[in-house]
C-alpha positions in Angstrom: 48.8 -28.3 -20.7 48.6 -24.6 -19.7 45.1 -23.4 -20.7 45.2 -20.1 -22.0 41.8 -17.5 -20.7 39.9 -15.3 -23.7 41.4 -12.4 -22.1 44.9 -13.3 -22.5 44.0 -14.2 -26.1 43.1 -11.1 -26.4 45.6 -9.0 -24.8 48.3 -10.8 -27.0 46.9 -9.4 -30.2 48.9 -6.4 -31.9 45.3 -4.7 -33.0 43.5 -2.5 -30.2 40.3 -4.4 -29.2 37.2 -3.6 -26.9 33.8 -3.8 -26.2 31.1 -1.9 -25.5 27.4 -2.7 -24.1 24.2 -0.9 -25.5 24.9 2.0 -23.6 28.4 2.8 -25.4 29.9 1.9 -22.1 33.1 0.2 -22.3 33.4 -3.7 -20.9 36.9 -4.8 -22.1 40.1 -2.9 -23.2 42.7 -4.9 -24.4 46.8 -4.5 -23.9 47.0 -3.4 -27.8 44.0 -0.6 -26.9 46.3 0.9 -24.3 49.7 1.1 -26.4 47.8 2.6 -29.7 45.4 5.0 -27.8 47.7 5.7 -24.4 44.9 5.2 -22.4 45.3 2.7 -19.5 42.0 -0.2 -19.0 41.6 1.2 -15.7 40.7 4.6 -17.0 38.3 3.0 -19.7 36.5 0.3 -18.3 32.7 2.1 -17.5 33.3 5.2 -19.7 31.7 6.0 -22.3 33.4 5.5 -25.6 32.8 9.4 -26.2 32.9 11.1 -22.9 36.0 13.2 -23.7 38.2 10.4 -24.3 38.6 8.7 -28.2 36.8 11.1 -29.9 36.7 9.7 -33.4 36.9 12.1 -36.0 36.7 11.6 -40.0 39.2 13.4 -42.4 37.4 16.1 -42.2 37.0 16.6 -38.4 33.8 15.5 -38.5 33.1 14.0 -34.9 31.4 10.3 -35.0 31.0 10.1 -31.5 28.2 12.1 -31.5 27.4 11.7 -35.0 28.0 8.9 -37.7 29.4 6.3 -34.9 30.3 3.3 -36.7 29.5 1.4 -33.2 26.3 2.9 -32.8 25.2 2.0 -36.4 26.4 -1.6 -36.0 24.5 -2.2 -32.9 21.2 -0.4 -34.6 21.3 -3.0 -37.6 23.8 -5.7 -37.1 26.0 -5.5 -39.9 29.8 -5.2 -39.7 31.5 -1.7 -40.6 35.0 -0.6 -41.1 36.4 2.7 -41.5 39.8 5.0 -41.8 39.5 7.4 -38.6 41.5 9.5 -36.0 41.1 8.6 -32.8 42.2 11.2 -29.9 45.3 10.0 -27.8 46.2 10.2 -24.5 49.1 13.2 -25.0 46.0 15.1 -27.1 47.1 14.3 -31.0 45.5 12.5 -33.5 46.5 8.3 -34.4 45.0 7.7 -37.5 43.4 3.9 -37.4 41.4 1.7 -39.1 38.6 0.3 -37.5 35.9 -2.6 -37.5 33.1 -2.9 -35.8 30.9 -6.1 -35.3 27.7 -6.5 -32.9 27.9 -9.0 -30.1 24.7 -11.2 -29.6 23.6 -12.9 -26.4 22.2 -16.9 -26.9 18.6 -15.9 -28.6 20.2 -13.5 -30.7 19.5 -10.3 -29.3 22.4 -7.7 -29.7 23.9 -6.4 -26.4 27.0 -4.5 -27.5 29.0 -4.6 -30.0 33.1 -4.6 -30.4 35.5 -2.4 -32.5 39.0 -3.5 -33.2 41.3 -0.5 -34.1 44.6 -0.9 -36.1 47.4 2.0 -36.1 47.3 3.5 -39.6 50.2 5.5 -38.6 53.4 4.0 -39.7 53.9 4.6 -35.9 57.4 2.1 -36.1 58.5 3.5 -38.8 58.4 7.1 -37.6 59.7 6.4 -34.0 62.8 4.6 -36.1 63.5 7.7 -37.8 63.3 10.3 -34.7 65.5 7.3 -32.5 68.0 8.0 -36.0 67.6 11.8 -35.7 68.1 11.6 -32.2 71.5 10.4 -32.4 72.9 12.4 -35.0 72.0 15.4 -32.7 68.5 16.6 -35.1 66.1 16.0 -32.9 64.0 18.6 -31.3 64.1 17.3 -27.3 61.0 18.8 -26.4 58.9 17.7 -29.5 60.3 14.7 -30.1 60.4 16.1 -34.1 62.9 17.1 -36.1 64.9 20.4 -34.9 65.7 23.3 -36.7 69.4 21.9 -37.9 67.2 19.1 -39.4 65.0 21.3 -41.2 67.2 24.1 -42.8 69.3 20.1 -43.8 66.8 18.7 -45.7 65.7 22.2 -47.5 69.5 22.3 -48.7 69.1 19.0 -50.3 65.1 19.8 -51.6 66.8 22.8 -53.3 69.9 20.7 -54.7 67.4 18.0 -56.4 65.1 20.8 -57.7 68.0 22.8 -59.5 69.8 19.6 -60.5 67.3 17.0 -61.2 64.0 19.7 -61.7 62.2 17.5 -58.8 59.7 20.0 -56.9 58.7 20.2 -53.6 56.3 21.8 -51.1 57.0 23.7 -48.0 54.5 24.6 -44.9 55.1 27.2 -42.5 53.0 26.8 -39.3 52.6 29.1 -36.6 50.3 28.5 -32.6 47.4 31.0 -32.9 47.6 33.0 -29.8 49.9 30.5 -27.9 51.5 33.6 -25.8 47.9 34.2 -24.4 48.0 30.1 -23.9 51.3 30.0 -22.3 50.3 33.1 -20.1 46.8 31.5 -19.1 47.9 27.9 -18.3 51.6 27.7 -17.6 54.5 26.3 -19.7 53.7 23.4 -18.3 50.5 23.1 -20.1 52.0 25.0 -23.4 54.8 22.3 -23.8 51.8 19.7 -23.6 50.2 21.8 -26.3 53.6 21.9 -28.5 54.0 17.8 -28.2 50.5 17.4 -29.4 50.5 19.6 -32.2 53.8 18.2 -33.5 52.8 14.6 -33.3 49.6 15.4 -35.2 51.8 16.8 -37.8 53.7 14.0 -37.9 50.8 11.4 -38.1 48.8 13.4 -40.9 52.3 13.3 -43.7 53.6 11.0 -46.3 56.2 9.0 -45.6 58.6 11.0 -47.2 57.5 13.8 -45.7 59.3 15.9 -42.8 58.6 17.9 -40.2 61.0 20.2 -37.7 60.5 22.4 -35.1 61.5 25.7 -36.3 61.7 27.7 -33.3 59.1 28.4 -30.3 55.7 27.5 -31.7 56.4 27.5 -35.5 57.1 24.4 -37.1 58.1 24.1 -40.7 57.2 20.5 -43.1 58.9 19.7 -46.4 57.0 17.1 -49.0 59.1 16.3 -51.6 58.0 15.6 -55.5 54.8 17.3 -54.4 52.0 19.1 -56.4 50.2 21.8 -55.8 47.1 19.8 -54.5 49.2 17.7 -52.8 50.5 20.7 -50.4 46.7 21.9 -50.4 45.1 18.6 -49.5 48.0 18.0 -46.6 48.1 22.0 -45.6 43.8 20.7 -44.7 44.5 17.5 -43.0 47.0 19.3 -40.6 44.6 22.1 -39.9 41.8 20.0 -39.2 43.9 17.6 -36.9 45.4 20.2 -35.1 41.6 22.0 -34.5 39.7 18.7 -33.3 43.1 17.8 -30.9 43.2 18.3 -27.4 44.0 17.9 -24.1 42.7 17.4 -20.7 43.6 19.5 -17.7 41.3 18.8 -14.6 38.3 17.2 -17.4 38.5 20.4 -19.4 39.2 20.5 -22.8 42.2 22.6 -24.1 42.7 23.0 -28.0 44.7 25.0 -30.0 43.9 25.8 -34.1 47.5 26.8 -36.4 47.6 29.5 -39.2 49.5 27.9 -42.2 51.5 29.2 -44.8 51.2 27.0 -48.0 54.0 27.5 -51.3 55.6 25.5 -53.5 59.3 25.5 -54.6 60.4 27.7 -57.6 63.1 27.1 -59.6 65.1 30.4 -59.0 64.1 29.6 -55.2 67.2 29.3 -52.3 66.2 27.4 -49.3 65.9 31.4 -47.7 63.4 32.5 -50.1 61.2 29.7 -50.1 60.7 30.2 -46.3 60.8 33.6 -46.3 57.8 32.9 -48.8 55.8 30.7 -46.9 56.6 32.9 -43.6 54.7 35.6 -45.9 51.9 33.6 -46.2 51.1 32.6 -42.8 50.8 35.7 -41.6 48.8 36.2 -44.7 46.3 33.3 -43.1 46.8 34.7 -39.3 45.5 38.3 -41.0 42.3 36.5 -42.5 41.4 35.1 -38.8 43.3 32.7 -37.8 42.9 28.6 -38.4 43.4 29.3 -41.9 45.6 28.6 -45.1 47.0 30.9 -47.4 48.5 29.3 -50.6 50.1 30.8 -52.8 51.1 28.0 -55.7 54.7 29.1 -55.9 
Protein backbone atom coordinates (compact mmCIF):
# COMPACT_ATOMS: atom_id res chain seq x y z
CA UNK A 1 0.00 0.00 0.00
CA UNK A 2 1.53 3.44 -0.93
CA UNK A 3 1.58 5.54 2.23
CA UNK A 4 0.76 8.90 1.57
CA UNK A 5 3.21 11.84 3.87
CA UNK A 6 1.10 14.94 5.68
CA UNK A 7 2.61 17.11 3.16
CA UNK A 8 1.25 15.59 0.22
CA UNK A 9 -2.10 15.51 2.02
CA UNK A 10 -1.74 18.79 2.13
CA UNK A 11 -0.55 19.90 -1.04
CA UNK A 12 -3.59 18.02 -2.66
CA UNK A 13 -6.18 20.27 -1.02
CA UNK A 14 -7.86 23.07 -3.36
CA UNK A 15 -7.76 25.62 -0.11
CA UNK A 16 -4.44 27.66 0.38
CA UNK A 17 -2.89 26.33 3.65
CA UNK A 18 0.16 27.32 5.94
CA UNK A 19 1.69 27.76 9.05
CA UNK A 20 3.27 30.06 10.92
CA UNK A 21 5.48 29.82 14.31
CA UNK A 22 5.15 32.56 17.19
CA UNK A 23 7.12 34.76 15.40
CA UNK A 24 4.67 35.11 12.24
CA UNK A 25 7.32 33.28 10.41
CA UNK A 26 6.11 31.04 7.90
CA UNK A 27 6.86 27.02 8.31
CA UNK A 28 4.70 25.42 5.53
CA UNK A 29 3.14 26.66 2.25
CA UNK A 30 1.05 24.39 0.54
CA UNK A 31 0.53 23.82 -3.55
CA UNK A 32 -3.11 25.60 -3.19
CA UNK A 33 -1.12 28.75 -1.24
CA UNK A 34 1.03 29.18 -4.38
CA UNK A 35 -1.84 29.05 -7.21
CA UNK A 36 -4.28 31.45 -5.10
CA UNK A 37 -1.58 33.91 -3.84
CA UNK A 38 1.19 33.49 -6.89
CA UNK A 39 3.75 33.27 -4.56
CA UNK A 40 6.07 30.24 -4.91
CA UNK A 41 7.06 28.04 -1.09
CA UNK A 42 10.51 28.88 -1.85
CA UNK A 43 9.91 32.57 -1.60
CA UNK A 44 7.69 32.09 1.64
CA UNK A 45 9.19 29.60 3.80
CA UNK A 46 11.08 32.08 6.72
CA UNK A 47 9.25 35.24 5.80
CA UNK A 48 7.28 36.85 7.67
CA UNK A 49 3.55 36.61 6.88
CA UNK A 50 3.67 40.68 6.63
CA UNK A 51 6.98 41.62 5.37
CA UNK A 52 5.75 43.06 2.09
CA UNK A 53 4.30 40.01 0.82
CA UNK A 54 0.27 39.10 1.74
CA UNK A 55 -0.69 42.04 3.17
CA UNK A 56 -4.16 41.35 4.32
CA UNK A 57 -6.37 44.16 4.13
CA UNK A 58 -10.22 44.50 5.21
CA UNK A 59 -12.91 46.04 2.96
CA UNK A 60 -11.96 49.08 3.92
CA UNK A 61 -8.21 48.86 3.32
CA UNK A 62 -7.55 48.59 6.66
CA UNK A 63 -4.13 46.60 6.93
CA UNK A 64 -4.34 43.46 9.48
CA UNK A 65 -0.86 42.73 9.23
CA UNK A 66 0.11 45.21 11.38
CA UNK A 67 -3.14 45.63 12.93
CA UNK A 68 -6.21 43.32 13.62
CA UNK A 69 -4.27 40.04 12.41
CA UNK A 70 -6.57 37.28 12.75
CA UNK A 71 -3.29 35.05 13.22
CA UNK A 72 -1.90 37.08 15.81
CA UNK A 73 -5.16 37.11 17.84
CA UNK A 74 -5.61 33.35 17.46
CA UNK A 75 -2.22 32.62 18.83
CA UNK A 76 -2.73 35.33 21.83
CA UNK A 77 -6.03 33.42 23.06
CA UNK A 78 -6.50 30.14 21.21
CA UNK A 79 -9.76 30.37 19.71
CA UNK A 80 -10.50 29.85 15.97
CA UNK A 81 -11.26 32.96 13.73
CA UNK A 82 -12.53 33.37 10.19
CA UNK A 83 -12.79 36.30 8.16
CA UNK A 84 -13.68 37.78 4.36
CA UNK A 85 -10.13 39.57 3.42
CA UNK A 86 -7.92 40.67 0.45
CA UNK A 87 -4.80 39.31 0.32
CA UNK A 88 -1.97 40.97 -2.01
CA UNK A 89 -0.87 38.75 -4.98
CA UNK A 90 2.05 38.13 -6.63
CA UNK A 91 1.22 40.45 -9.97
CA UNK A 92 0.30 43.40 -7.14
CA UNK A 93 -3.91 43.09 -7.16
CA UNK A 94 -6.07 42.17 -4.69
CA UNK A 95 -7.72 38.12 -4.35
CA UNK A 96 -10.47 38.47 -2.09
CA UNK A 97 -10.45 35.16 0.30
CA UNK A 98 -11.87 33.76 3.14
CA UNK A 99 -9.77 32.74 5.83
CA UNK A 100 -9.50 30.62 9.14
CA UNK A 101 -7.19 30.57 11.44
CA UNK A 102 -6.65 27.90 14.33
CA UNK A 103 -3.56 27.76 16.92
CA UNK A 104 -1.29 24.84 16.80
CA UNK A 105 -0.23 23.29 20.23
CA UNK A 106 2.84 21.29 21.07
CA UNK A 107 2.19 17.92 23.48
CA UNK A 108 1.62 19.98 26.96
CA UNK A 109 -0.53 22.28 25.28
CA UNK A 110 1.42 25.28 24.82
CA UNK A 111 0.68 27.20 21.48
CA UNK A 112 3.68 27.45 19.13
CA UNK A 113 2.09 28.81 15.94
CA UNK A 114 -0.85 28.81 14.56
CA UNK A 115 -2.31 27.90 10.78
CA UNK A 116 -4.64 29.90 8.37
CA UNK A 117 -6.32 28.20 5.52
CA UNK A 118 -7.37 30.75 2.77
CA UNK A 119 -10.15 30.02 0.15
CA UNK A 120 -10.47 32.24 -3.23
CA UNK A 121 -13.56 34.28 -2.74
CA UNK A 122 -13.03 35.38 -6.20
CA UNK A 123 -15.15 33.51 -8.61
CA UNK A 124 -11.56 33.25 -10.03
CA UNK A 125 -12.88 30.06 -12.64
CA UNK A 126 -15.55 31.68 -13.51
CA UNK A 127 -13.97 34.94 -14.54
CA UNK A 128 -10.93 33.37 -16.40
CA UNK A 129 -13.93 31.32 -18.37
CA UNK A 130 -15.31 34.47 -19.56
CA UNK A 131 -11.94 36.46 -20.61
CA UNK A 132 -10.82 32.69 -22.38
CA UNK A 133 -14.68 33.37 -24.21
CA UNK A 134 -13.81 37.13 -24.85
CA UNK A 135 -10.54 36.16 -25.99
CA UNK A 136 -11.76 34.25 -28.86
CA UNK A 137 -14.42 36.38 -30.19
CA UNK A 138 -11.53 39.01 -30.53
CA UNK A 139 -12.85 41.41 -27.11
CA UNK A 140 -10.21 40.89 -25.10
CA UNK A 141 -7.77 43.56 -24.18
CA UNK A 142 -4.18 41.53 -24.68
CA UNK A 143 -2.35 43.49 -22.37
CA UNK A 144 -4.91 43.53 -19.46
CA UNK A 145 -6.27 40.43 -19.90
CA UNK A 146 -9.95 42.50 -19.50
CA UNK A 147 -12.30 43.25 -21.71
CA UNK A 148 -11.28 45.77 -24.65
CA UNK A 149 -12.84 48.68 -25.81
CA UNK A 150 -15.06 46.76 -28.72
CA UNK A 151 -16.32 44.82 -25.60
CA UNK A 152 -17.18 47.75 -23.67
CA UNK A 153 -18.97 50.24 -26.15
CA UNK A 154 -20.88 46.13 -26.90
CA UNK A 155 -22.29 45.70 -23.80
CA UNK A 156 -23.23 49.70 -23.24
CA UNK A 157 -25.41 49.19 -26.62
CA UNK A 158 -27.22 46.43 -25.04
CA UNK A 159 -27.36 48.30 -21.28
CA UNK A 160 -29.06 51.15 -23.21
CA UNK A 161 -31.40 48.69 -25.37
CA UNK A 162 -32.85 46.97 -21.96
CA UNK A 163 -33.08 50.34 -20.23
CA UNK A 164 -35.28 51.98 -23.09
CA UNK A 165 -37.15 48.69 -23.75
CA UNK A 166 -37.56 46.89 -20.59
CA UNK A 167 -36.80 50.32 -18.04
CA UNK A 168 -33.84 48.04 -16.38
CA UNK A 169 -31.15 50.62 -15.09
CA UNK A 170 -27.66 50.44 -14.91
CA UNK A 171 -24.49 52.00 -13.56
CA UNK A 172 -21.42 53.06 -15.32
CA UNK A 173 -17.73 53.96 -13.91
CA UNK A 174 -15.18 55.81 -15.54
CA UNK A 175 -11.62 55.33 -14.19
CA UNK A 176 -8.67 57.12 -14.93
CA UNK A 177 -4.30 56.24 -13.49
CA UNK A 178 -3.58 59.39 -11.28
CA UNK A 179 -0.44 60.67 -12.69
CA UNK A 180 0.51 57.37 -14.62
CA UNK A 181 2.57 59.62 -17.31
CA UNK A 182 4.86 60.75 -14.40
CA UNK A 183 4.83 56.72 -13.57
CA UNK A 184 5.51 55.58 -16.93
CA UNK A 185 8.27 58.40 -17.25
CA UNK A 186 9.85 57.44 -13.75
CA UNK A 187 9.88 53.55 -14.03
CA UNK A 188 9.65 52.47 -17.65
CA UNK A 189 6.69 50.84 -19.56
CA UNK A 190 7.84 47.96 -18.40
CA UNK A 191 6.91 48.69 -14.93
CA UNK A 192 3.65 50.86 -16.11
CA UNK A 193 2.20 47.71 -18.00
CA UNK A 194 2.81 45.85 -14.53
CA UNK A 195 0.87 48.71 -13.02
CA UNK A 196 -2.06 48.50 -15.76
CA UNK A 197 -2.40 44.36 -15.15
CA UNK A 198 -2.78 45.07 -11.47
CA UNK A 199 -5.16 47.66 -11.50
CA UNK A 200 -7.44 45.82 -13.97
CA UNK A 201 -7.43 42.59 -12.11
CA UNK A 202 -8.38 44.41 -8.87
CA UNK A 203 -11.22 45.77 -10.78
CA UNK A 204 -12.17 42.63 -11.88
CA UNK A 205 -11.97 40.83 -8.38
CA UNK A 206 -13.86 43.68 -6.43
CA UNK A 207 -17.44 43.35 -9.09
CA UNK A 208 -20.58 41.33 -9.20
CA UNK A 209 -20.82 38.76 -11.35
CA UNK A 210 -22.75 40.42 -13.75
CA UNK A 211 -20.62 43.10 -13.80
CA UNK A 212 -18.01 44.13 -16.56
CA UNK A 213 -15.05 45.75 -17.03
CA UNK A 214 -13.01 46.93 -20.34
CA UNK A 215 -10.10 48.66 -20.98
CA UNK A 216 -11.03 51.84 -22.50
CA UNK A 217 -7.95 53.20 -23.89
CA UNK A 218 -4.35 53.83 -22.25
CA UNK A 219 -4.92 53.97 -18.56
CA UNK A 220 -8.77 54.50 -18.37
CA UNK A 221 -10.91 51.72 -17.88
CA UNK A 222 -14.61 51.88 -17.96
CA UNK A 223 -17.21 49.05 -15.68
CA UNK A 224 -20.89 48.61 -16.41
CA UNK A 225 -23.26 46.98 -13.46
CA UNK A 226 -26.35 46.25 -14.70
CA UNK A 227 -29.88 46.51 -12.59
CA UNK A 228 -27.87 48.63 -10.25
CA UNK A 229 -28.84 51.36 -7.70
CA UNK A 230 -27.46 54.23 -6.81
CA UNK A 231 -25.75 52.71 -3.65
CA UNK A 232 -24.82 49.98 -5.39
CA UNK A 233 -22.54 52.10 -7.94
CA UNK A 234 -21.39 54.14 -4.62
CA UNK A 235 -20.57 51.09 -2.49
CA UNK A 236 -18.54 49.34 -5.65
CA UNK A 237 -17.15 52.98 -6.98
CA UNK A 238 -15.31 52.51 -2.84
CA UNK A 239 -14.31 49.01 -3.04
CA UNK A 240 -12.37 49.70 -6.36
CA UNK A 241 -10.81 52.78 -4.93
CA UNK A 242 -9.65 51.29 -1.87
CA UNK A 243 -8.25 48.08 -3.78
CA UNK A 244 -6.61 49.87 -6.17
CA UNK A 245 -4.90 52.31 -3.23
CA UNK A 246 -3.70 49.30 -0.84
CA UNK A 247 -2.35 47.32 -4.28
CA UNK A 248 1.12 47.07 -5.28
CA UNK A 249 3.97 45.94 -6.60
CA UNK A 250 7.51 45.12 -5.91
CA UNK A 251 10.41 46.33 -7.95
CA UNK A 252 13.94 45.60 -6.33
CA UNK A 253 11.76 45.29 -2.45
CA UNK A 254 10.22 48.66 -3.07
CA UNK A 255 6.76 49.24 -3.01
CA UNK A 256 5.04 50.77 -6.12
CA UNK A 257 1.22 51.84 -5.88
CA UNK A 258 -0.90 53.64 -7.79
CA UNK A 259 -4.51 55.41 -6.49
CA UNK A 260 -7.49 56.01 -9.62
CA UNK A 261 -9.83 59.10 -9.85
CA UNK A 262 -13.40 57.70 -10.59
CA UNK A 263 -16.25 58.97 -12.20
CA UNK A 264 -19.51 57.48 -10.73
CA UNK A 265 -23.28 58.05 -12.76
CA UNK A 266 -26.14 56.21 -13.37
CA UNK A 267 -28.07 55.55 -16.53
CA UNK A 268 -30.97 57.98 -17.54
CA UNK A 269 -33.65 57.24 -19.48
CA UNK A 270 -33.11 59.82 -22.33
CA UNK A 271 -29.33 58.58 -22.04
CA UNK A 272 -27.37 57.06 -25.45
CA UNK A 273 -24.45 54.83 -24.71
CA UNK A 274 -22.35 58.44 -25.72
CA UNK A 275 -23.88 60.53 -23.20
CA UNK A 276 -23.68 58.27 -20.42
CA UNK A 277 -19.86 58.16 -20.86
CA UNK A 278 -19.48 61.45 -21.84
CA UNK A 279 -21.19 61.94 -18.28
CA UNK A 280 -19.13 59.88 -16.25
CA UNK A 281 -15.92 61.19 -18.18
CA UNK A 282 -17.24 64.57 -16.66
CA UNK A 283 -17.14 63.39 -13.46
CA UNK A 284 -13.79 61.93 -13.10
CA UNK A 285 -12.17 64.79 -13.90
CA UNK A 286 -14.55 66.30 -11.50
CA UNK A 287 -12.74 63.73 -8.73
CA UNK A 288 -9.10 64.27 -10.35
CA UNK A 289 -9.93 68.32 -9.74
CA UNK A 290 -10.78 67.60 -5.90
CA UNK A 291 -7.21 65.69 -5.43
CA UNK A 292 -7.08 62.83 -6.86
CA UNK A 293 -8.03 59.06 -5.35
CA UNK A 294 -11.45 60.33 -5.24
CA UNK A 295 -15.12 59.72 -6.48
CA UNK A 296 -17.42 62.05 -7.90
CA UNK A 297 -21.04 60.83 -8.24
CA UNK A 298 -23.40 62.30 -9.66
CA UNK A 299 -26.74 59.92 -9.21
CA UNK A 300 -27.73 60.22 -12.93
Amino acid sequence: MTRITGDKLLDSLFDGVYFVDTERRITYWNAAAERISGYPKEKMLGRRCADNLLRHIDPLGCELCLEGCPLSATMQDGNLREASVFLHHAMGHRVPVSVRTSPVRDDNGQIIGAVEIFSDNSGSLQILHEYEKLKQDAYLDALTNVGNRRYGEMTLSTRIFEMHNHTIPFGVLFLDIDHFKNFNDRYGHKTGDDVLVMVAKSISYSLRKMDVVARWGGEEFIVILPGATGVIVQSVSDRIRILIEQSFILVEENRLNVTVSIGATMSLEIDSAESIVSRADRLMYLAKSRGRNQIAYDGG
